[in-house]
N, CA and C atoms as an extended XYZ file, in Angstrom:
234
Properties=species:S:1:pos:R:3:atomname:S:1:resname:S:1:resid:I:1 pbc="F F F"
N       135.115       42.790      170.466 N   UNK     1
C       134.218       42.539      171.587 CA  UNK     1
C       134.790       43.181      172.848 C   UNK     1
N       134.007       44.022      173.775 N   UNK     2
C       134.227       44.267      174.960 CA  UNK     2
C       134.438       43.470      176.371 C   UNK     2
N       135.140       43.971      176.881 N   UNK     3
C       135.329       42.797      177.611 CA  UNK     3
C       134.533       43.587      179.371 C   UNK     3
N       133.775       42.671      179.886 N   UNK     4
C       133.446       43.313      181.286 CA  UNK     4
C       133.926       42.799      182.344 C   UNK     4
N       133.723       43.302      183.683 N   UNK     5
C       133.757       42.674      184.907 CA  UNK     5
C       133.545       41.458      184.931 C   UNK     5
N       132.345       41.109      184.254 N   UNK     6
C       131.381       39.795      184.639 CA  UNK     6
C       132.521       38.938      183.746 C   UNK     6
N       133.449       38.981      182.997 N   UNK     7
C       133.665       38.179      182.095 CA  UNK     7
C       134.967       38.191      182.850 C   UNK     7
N       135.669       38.084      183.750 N   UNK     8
C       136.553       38.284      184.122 CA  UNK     8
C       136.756       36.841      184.089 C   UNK     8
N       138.693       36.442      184.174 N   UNK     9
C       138.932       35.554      184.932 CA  UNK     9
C       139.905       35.512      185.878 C   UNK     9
N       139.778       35.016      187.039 N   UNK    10
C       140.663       34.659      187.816 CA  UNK    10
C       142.053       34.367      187.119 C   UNK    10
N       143.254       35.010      188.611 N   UNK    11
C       144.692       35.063      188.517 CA  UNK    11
C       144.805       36.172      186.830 C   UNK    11
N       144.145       37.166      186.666 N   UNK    12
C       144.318       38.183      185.885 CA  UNK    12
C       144.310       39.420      186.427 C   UNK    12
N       144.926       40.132      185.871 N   UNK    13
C       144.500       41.825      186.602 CA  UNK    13
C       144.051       42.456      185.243 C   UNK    13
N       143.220       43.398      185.728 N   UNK    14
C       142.563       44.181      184.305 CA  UNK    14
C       142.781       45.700      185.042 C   UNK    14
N       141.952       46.590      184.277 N   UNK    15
C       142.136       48.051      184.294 CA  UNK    15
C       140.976       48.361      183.987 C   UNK    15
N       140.179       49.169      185.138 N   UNK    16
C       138.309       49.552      184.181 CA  UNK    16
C       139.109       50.868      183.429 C   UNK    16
N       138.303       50.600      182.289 N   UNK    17
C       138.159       51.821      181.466 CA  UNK    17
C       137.212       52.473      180.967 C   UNK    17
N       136.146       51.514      181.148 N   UNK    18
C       134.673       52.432      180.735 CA  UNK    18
C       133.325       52.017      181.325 C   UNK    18
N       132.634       52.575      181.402 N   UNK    19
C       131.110       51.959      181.785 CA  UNK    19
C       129.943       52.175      181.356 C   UNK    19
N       128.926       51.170      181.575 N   UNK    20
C       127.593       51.506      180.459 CA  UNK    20
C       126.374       51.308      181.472 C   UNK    20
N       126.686       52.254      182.624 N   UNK    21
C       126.038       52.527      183.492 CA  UNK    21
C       124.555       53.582      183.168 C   UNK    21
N       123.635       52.975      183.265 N   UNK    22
C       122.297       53.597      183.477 CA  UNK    22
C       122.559       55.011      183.471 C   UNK    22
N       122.757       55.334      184.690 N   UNK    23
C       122.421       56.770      184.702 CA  UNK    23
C       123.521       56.954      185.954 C   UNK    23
N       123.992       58.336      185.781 N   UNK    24
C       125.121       59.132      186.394 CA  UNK    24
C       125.361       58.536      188.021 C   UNK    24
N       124.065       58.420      188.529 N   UNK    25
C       124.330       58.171      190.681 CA  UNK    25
C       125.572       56.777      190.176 C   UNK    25
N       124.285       55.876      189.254 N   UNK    26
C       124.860       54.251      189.388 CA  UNK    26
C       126.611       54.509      188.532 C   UNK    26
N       127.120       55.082      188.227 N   UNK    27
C       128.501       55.764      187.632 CA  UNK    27
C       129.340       56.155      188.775 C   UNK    27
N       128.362       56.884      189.461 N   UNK    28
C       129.140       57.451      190.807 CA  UNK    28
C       129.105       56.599      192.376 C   UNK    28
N       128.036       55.427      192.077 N   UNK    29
C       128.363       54.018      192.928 CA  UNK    29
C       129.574       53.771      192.886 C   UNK    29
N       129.435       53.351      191.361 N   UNK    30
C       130.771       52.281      191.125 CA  UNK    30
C       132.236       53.060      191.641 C   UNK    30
N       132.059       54.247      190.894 N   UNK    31
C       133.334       55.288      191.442 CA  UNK    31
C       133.743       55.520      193.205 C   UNK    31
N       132.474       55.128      193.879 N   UNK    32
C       132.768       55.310      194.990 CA  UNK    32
C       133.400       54.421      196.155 C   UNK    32
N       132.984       52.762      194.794 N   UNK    33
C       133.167       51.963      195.322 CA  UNK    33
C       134.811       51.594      195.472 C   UNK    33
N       135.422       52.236      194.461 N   UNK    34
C       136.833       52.409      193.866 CA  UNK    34
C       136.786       51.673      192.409 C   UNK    34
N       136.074       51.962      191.733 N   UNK    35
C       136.009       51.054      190.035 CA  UNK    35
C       135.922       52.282      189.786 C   UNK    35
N       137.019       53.036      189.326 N   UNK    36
C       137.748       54.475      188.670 CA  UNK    36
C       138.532       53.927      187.759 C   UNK    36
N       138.272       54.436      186.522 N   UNK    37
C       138.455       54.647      185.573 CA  UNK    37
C       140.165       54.611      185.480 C   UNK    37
N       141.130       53.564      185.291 N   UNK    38
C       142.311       53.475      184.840 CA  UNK    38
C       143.062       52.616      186.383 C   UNK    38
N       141.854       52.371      187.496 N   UNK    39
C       142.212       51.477      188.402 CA  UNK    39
C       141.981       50.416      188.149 C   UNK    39
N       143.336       49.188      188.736 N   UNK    40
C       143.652       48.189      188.488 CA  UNK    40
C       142.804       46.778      189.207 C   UNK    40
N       142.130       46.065      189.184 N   UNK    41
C       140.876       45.293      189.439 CA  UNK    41
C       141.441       43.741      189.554 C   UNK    41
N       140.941       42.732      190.336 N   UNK    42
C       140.944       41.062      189.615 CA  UNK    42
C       139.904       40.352      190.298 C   UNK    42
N       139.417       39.285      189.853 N   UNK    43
C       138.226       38.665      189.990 CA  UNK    43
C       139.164       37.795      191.263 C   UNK    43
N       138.281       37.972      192.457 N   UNK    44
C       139.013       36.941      193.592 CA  UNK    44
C       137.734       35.224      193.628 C   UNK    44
N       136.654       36.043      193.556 N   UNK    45
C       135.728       34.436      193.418 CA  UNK    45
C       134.617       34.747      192.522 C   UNK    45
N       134.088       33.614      192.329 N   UNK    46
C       132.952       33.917      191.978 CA  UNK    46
C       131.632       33.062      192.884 C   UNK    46
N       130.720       32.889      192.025 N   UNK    47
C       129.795       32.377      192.812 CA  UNK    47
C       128.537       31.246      191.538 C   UNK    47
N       128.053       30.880      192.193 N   UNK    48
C       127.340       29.343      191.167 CA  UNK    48
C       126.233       30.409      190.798 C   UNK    48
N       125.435       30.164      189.864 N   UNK    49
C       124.513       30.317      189.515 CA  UNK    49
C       124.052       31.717      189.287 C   UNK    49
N       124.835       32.330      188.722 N   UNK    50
C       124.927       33.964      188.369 CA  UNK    50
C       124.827       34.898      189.996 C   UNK    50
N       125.312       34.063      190.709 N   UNK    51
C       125.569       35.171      192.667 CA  UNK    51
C       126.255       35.990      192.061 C   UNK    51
N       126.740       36.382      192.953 N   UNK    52
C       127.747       37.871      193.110 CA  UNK    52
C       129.010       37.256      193.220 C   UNK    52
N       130.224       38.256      192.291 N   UNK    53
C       131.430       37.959      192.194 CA  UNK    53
C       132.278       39.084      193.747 C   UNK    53
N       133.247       38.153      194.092 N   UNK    54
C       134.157       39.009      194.960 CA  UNK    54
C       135.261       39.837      193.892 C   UNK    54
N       135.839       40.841      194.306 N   UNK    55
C       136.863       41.541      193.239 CA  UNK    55
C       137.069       42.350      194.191 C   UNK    55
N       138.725       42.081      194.477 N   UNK    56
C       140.100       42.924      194.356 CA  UNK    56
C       140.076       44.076      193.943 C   UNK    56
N       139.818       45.242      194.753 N   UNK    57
C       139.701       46.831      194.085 CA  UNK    57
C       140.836       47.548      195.272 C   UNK    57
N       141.742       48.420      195.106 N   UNK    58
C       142.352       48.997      195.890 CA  UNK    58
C       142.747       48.225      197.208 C   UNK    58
N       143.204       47.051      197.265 N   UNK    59
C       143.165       46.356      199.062 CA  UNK    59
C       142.062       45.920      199.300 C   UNK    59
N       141.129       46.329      198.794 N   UNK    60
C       139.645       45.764      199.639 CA  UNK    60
C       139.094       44.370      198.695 C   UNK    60
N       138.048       43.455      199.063 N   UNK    61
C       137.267       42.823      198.258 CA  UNK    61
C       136.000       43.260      198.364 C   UNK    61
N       135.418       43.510      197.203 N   UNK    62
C       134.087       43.738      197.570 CA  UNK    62
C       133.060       42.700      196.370 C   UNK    62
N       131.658       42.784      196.739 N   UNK    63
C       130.755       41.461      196.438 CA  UNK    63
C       129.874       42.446      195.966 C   UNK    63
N       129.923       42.220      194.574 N   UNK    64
C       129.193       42.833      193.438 CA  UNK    64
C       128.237       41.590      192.543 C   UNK    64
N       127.112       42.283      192.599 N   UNK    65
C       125.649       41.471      191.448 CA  UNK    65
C       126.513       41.547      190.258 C   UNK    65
N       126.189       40.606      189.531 N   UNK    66
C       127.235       39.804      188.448 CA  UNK    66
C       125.957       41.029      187.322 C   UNK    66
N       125.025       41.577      187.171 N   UNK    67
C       124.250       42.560      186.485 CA  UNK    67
C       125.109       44.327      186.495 C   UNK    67
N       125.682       44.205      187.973 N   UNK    68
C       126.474       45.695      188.012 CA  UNK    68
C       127.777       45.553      187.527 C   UNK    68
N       128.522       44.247      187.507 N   UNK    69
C       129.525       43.798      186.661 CA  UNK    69
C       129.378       43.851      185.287 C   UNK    69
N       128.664       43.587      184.691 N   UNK    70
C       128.126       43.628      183.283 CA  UNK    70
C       128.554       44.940      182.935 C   UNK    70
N       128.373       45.695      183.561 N   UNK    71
C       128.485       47.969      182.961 CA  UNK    71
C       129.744       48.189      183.415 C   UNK    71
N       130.875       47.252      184.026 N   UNK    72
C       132.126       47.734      184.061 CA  UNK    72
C       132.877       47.240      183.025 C   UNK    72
N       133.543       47.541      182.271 N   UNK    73
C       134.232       47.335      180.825 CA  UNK    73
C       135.413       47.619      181.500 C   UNK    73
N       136.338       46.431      181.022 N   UNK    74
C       138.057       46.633      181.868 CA  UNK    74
C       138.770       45.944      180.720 C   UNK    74
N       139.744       45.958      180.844 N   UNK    75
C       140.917       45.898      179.348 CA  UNK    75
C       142.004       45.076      180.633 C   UNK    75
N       142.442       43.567      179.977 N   UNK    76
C       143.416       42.914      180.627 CA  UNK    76
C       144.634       43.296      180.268 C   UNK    76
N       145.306       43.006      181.907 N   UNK    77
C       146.880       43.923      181.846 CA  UNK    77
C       147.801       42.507      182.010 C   UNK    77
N       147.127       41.214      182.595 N   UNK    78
C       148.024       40.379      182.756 CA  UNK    78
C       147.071       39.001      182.799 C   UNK    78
């Protein structure tokens, strides 16, 4: 089984490694957002009722639809 963004848990760090992104722009969102391919990621909150998760990308947090989490596939490092 794959493991995604959305499935994350807190106090873990993962690594994206792949995505099952629609189509190329929504690939080059995520990339822009810093969810590159072999960068290191962790779930900082989440939210009730399928909201948007916060996540730890490069220094920053950013607040991602728990649906655009779903197409990031990350492999746990800790």
């Amino acid at each position: 089984m794959s493991l995604t963004l959305a499935n994350a848990k807190k106090q873990k760090t993962y690594q994206v490694s792949s995505y099952s992104a629609d189509s190329e722009s929504t690939q080059r969102q995520f990339e822009c957002l810093g969810f590159v391919k072999g960068e290191e990621v962790s779930l900082y909150q989440t939210s009730s009722f399928g909201g948007p998760l916060a996540i730890n990308v490069r220094g920053s947090v950013i607040a991602m639809r728990l649906s655009d989490a779903e197409q990031i596939f990350v492999k746990e490092l800790s």
